[in-house]
LUMFIGU-246663 format. One record per residue (C-alpha): residue number from 1; residue in three letters; x, y negated, z negated. Coordinates in nm, 2 decimals, m for minus. Layout:
// LUMFIGU-246663
<NUM,'ala',<X,Y,Z>>,
...
END
This chain:
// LUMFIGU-246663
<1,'unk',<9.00,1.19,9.43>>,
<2,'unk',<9.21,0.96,9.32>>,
<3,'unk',<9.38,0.62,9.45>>,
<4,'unk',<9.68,0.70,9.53>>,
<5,'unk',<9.56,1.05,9.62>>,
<6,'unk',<9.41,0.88,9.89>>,
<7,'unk',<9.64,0.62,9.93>>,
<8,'unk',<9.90,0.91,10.09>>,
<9,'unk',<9.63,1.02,10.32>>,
<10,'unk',<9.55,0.67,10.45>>,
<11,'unk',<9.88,0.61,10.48>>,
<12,'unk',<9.96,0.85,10.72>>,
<13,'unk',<9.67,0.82,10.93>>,
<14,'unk',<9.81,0.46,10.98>>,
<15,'unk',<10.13,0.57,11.08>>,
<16,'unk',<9.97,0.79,11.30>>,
<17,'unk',<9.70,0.56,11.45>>,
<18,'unk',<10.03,0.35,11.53>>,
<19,'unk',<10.22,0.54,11.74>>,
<20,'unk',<10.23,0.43,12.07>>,
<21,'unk',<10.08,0.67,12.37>>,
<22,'unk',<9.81,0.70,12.60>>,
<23,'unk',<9.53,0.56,12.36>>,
<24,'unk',<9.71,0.24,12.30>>,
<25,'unk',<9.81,0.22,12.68>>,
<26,'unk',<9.40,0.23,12.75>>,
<27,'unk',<9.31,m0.02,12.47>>,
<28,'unk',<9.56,m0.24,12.59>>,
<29,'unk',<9.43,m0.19,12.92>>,
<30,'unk',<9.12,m0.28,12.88>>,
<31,'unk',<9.13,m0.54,12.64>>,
<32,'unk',<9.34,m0.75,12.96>>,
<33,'unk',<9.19,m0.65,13.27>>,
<34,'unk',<8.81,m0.64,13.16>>,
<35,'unk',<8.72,m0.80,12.85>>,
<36,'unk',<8.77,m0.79,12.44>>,
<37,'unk',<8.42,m0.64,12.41>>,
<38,'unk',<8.57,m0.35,12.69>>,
<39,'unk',<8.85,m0.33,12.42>>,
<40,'unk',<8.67,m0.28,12.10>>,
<41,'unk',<8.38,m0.06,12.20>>,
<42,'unk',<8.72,0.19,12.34>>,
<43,'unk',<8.87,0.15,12.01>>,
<44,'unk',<8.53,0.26,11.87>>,
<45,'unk',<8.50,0.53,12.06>>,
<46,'unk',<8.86,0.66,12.00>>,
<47,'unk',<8.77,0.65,11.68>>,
<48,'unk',<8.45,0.85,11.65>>,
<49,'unk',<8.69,1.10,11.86>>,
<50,'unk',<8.95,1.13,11.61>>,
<51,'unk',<8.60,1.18,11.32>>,
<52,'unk',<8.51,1.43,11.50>>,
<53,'unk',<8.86,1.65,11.50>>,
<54,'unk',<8.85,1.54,11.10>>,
<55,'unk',<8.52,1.72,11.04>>,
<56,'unk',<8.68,2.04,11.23>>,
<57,'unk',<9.02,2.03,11.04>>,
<58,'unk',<8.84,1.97,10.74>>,
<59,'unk',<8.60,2.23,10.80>>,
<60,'unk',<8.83,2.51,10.93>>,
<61,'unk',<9.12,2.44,10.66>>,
<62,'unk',<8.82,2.48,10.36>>,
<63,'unk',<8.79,2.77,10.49>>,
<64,'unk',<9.08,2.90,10.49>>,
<65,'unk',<9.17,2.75,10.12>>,
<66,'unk',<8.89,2.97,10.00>>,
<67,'unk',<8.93,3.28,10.15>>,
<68,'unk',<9.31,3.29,10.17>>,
<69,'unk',<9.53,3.11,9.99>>,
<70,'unk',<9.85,3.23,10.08>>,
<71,'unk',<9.76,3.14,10.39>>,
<72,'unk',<9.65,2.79,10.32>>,
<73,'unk',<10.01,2.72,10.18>>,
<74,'unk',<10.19,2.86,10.51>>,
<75,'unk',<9.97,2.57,10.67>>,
<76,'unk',<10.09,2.33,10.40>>,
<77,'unk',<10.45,2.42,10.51>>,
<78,'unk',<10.39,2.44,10.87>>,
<79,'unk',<10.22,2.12,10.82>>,
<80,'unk',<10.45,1.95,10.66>>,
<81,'unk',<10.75,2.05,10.86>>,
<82,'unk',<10.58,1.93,11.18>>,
<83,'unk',<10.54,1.56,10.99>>,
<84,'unk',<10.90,1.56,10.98>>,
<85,'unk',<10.93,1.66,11.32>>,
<86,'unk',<10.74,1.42,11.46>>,
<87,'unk',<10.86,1.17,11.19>>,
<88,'unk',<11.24,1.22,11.30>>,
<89,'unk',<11.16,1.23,11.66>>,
<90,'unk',<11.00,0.89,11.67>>,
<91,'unk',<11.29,0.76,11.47>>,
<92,'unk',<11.54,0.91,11.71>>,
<93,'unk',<11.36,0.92,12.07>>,
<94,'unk',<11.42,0.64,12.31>>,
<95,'unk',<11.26,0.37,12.42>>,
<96,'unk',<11.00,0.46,12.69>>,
<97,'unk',<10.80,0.19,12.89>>,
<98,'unk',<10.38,0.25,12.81>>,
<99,'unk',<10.26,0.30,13.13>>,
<100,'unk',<9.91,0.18,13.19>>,
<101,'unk',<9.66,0.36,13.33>>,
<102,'unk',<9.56,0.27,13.65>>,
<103,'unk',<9.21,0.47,13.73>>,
<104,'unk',<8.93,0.44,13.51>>,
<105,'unk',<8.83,0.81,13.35>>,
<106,'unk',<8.45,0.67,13.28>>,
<107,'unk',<8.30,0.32,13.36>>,
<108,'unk',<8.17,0.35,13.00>>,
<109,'unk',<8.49,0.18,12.75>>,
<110,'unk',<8.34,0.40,12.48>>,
<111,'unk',<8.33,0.69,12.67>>,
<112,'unk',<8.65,0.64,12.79>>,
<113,'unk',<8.81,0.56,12.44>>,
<114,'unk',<8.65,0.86,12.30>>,
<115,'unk',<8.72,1.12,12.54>>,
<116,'unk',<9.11,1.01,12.55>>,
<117,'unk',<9.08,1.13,12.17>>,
<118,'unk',<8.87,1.45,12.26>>,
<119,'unk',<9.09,1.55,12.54>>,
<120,'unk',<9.44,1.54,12.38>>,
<121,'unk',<9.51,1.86,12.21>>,
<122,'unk',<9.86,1.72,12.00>>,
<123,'unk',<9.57,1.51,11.80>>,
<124,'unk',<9.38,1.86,11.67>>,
<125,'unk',<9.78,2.00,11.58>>,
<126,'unk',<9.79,1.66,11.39>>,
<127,'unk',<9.53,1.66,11.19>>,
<128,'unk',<9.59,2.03,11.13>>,
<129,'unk',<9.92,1.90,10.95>>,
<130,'unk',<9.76,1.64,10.80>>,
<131,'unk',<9.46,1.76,10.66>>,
<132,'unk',<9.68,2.10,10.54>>,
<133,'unk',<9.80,1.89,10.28>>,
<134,'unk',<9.50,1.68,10.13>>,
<135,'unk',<9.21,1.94,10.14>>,
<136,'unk',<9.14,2.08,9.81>>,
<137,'unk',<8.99,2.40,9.69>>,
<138,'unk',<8.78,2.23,9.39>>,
<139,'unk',<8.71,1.88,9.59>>,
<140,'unk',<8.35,1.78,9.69>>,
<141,'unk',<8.16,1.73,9.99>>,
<142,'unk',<8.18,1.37,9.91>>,
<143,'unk',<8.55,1.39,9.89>>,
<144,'unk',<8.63,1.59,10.17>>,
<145,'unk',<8.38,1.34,10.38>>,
<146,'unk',<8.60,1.04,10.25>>,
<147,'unk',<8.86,1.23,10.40>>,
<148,'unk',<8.69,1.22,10.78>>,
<149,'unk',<8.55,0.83,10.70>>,
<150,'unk',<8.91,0.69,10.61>>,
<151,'unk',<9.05,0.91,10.94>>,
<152,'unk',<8.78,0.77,11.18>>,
<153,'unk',<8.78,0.40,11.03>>,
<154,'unk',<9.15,0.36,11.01>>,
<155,'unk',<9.21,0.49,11.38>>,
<156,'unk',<8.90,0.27,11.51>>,
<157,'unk',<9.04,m0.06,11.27>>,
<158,'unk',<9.36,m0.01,11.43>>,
<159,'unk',<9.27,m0.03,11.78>>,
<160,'unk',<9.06,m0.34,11.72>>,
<161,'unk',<9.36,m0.54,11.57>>,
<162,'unk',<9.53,m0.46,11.92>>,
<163,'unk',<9.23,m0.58,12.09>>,
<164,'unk',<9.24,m0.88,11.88>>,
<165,'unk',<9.59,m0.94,11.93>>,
<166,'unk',<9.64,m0.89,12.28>>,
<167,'unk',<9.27,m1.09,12.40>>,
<168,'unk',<9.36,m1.36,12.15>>,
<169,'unk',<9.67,m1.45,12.20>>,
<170,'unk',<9.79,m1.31,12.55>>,
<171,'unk',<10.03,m1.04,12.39>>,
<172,'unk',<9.98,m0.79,12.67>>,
<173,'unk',<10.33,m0.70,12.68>>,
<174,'unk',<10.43,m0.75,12.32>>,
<175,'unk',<10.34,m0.35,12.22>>,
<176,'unk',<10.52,m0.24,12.56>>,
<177,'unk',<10.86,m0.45,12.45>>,
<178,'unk',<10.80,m0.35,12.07>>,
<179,'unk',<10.69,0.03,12.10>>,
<180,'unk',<11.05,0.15,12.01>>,
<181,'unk',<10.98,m0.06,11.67>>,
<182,'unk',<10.66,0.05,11.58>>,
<183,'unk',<10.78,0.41,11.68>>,
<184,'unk',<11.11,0.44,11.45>>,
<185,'unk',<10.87,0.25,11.16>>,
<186,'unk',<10.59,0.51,11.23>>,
<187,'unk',<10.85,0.80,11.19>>,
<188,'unk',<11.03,0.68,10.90>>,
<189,'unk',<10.70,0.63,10.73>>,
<190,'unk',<10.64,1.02,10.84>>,
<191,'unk',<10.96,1.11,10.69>>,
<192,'unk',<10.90,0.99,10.39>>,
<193,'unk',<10.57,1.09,10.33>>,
<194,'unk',<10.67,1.45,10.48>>,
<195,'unk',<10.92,1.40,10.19>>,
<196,'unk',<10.69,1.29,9.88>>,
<197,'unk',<10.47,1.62,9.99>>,
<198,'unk',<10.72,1.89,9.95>>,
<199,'unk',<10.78,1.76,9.67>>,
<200,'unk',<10.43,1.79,9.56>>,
<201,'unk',<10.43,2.14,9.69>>,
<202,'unk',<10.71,2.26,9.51>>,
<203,'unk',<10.54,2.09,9.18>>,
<204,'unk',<10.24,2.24,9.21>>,
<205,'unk',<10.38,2.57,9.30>>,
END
């Protein structure tokens, strides 16, 4: 694997870890109205959650590499169109107000943070499409568990800068007012990369 091999794949897991929705609404919520320590164990958890879909993509899409590949490149164009799907509909979506949520789903912040990844089925479709396009036929176990390390870490890192930010600083409402900018940078960075692939895919074809 090399750098900027997995330079791509970290880079979309951050755009992707930075679009706004129910996770960050929870993080945020927690972070204020309990405590920083509330915050981070939920970004923790959230991020074991989203681990645990990387195994399963990575797992299921080996699988499929090896026994079909024909198959394995419909993913990697089903994959990539939905990037630019979701890439041009967070550029071109408006501006919705993060609602926060107002009953606790576990009095456990790690149990909450983890099963708010578990439980939303658009994050298995997303790593689906991500995933598609970064497992390799002839990579290791080691690589393919980088893969699920950089996934988890970079969702769970994520989650603790907005702890950080909105404990330390009392920026509770600075993601609500800014999620139309993160949004339109997440999905222009989705573009892009949605871009750079197919034209990887048409290389290596």
């Amino acid at each position: 694997m090399t750098f900027i091999f997995w330079l791509q794949f970290a880079t979309v897991c951050v755009a992707g870890a930075m679009s706004p929705g129910p996770s960050l609404a929870l993080i945020i919520r927690n972070s204020i109205t309990i405590n920083r320590f509330a915050g981070f164990m939920t970004a923790v958890g959230h991020g074991l959650g989203m681990g645990v879909y990387a195994v399963f993509a990575v797992t299921g899409l080996s699988i499929i590499l090896t026994a079909n590949e024909l198959l394995f490149q419909l993913i990697q164009i089903i994959g990539i169109l939905f990037l630019l799907y979701l890439g041009f509909q967070f550029i071109f979506k408006k501006n919705e107000e993060i609602d926060k949520i107002k009953e606790q789903k576990s009095i456990n912040s790690f149990l909450q943070g983890f099963s708010i990844a578990i439980f939303n089925p658009k994050i298995l479709i997303w790593f689906s499409a991500v995933f598609s396009q970064f497992v390799k036929i002839d990579a290791s176990f080691f690589s393919h568990s980088i893969l699920v390390v950089t996934a988890s870490v970079i969702d769970g890192m994520w989650y603790i800068i907005v702890t950080l930010l909105v404990t330390s600083y009392g920026m509770n409402d600075f993601f609500q007012k800014r999620q139309g900018i993160i949004q339109k940078i997440s999905g222009f960075i989705l573009v892009l990369i949605g871009i750079l692939l197919i034209i990887d895919f048409f290389q290596d074809s």
